[in-house]
C-alpha positions, 0 to 999 in steps of 0.5 A: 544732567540735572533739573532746575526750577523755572522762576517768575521775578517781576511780571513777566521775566521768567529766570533759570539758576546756574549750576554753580559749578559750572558757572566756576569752571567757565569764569563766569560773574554777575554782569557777564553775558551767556549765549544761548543756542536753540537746539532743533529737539526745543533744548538749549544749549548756553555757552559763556560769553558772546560766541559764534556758532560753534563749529560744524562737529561732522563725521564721515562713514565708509558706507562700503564696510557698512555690509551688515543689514542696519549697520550704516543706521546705527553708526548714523544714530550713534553719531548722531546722538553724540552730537555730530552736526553733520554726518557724511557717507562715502562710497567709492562709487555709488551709495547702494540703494539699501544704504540709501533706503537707510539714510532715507528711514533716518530722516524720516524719523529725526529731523534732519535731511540729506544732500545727495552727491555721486558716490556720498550723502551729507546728513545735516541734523 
């Protein structure tokens, strides 16, 4: 990661440099359009060019090998911090009601939220 100073040029434009070698590596010029994506913490990421959303990047959990106490919330954090998007939990029958109390305490401190089905939650963040 690295810092960079926000810039005025004229009245009201506000401007962010580039990393060079970033601007290399994807073939960027002068002129050519980069795509902005609000991230839910404020952040942005850009990307090169016009582009679509990017792809869902989902994970799925066997919550039934989840038995240590606080385990299926790690694998959630953990996921959740290397950028899945959306993180399913699968039981074989039904999720129990500690993994349920866990995903609850999970929403409650990101900003994500669950959709129940019988037998897996589906986390969106």
């Amino acid at each position: 990661m690295e810092a960079r100073k926000v810039q005025k040029v004229g009245y009201s434009t506000l401007i962010v440099s580039l990393p060079k070698d970033w601007v290399e590596q994807v073939g960027l010029k002068q002129g050519d359009i980069v795509t902005f994506r609000r991230e839910p913490d404020g952040g942005i990421t850009v990307y090169p060019g016009l582009t679509r959303e990017r792809e869902s990047f989902r994970y799925v959990i066997d919550a039934d090998i989840c038995d240590a106490p606080n385990l299926l919330t790690r694998i959630i954090t953990a996921n959740y911090l290397t950028g899945h998007d959306t993180i399913q939990i699968v039981a074989k029958k039904e999720l129990s009601q500690r993994h349920l109390e866990e995903v609850r305490a999970f929403d409650r401190s990101r900003d994500c939220r669950a959709e129940s089905e019988i037998g897996y939650v589906t986390e969106f963040c």
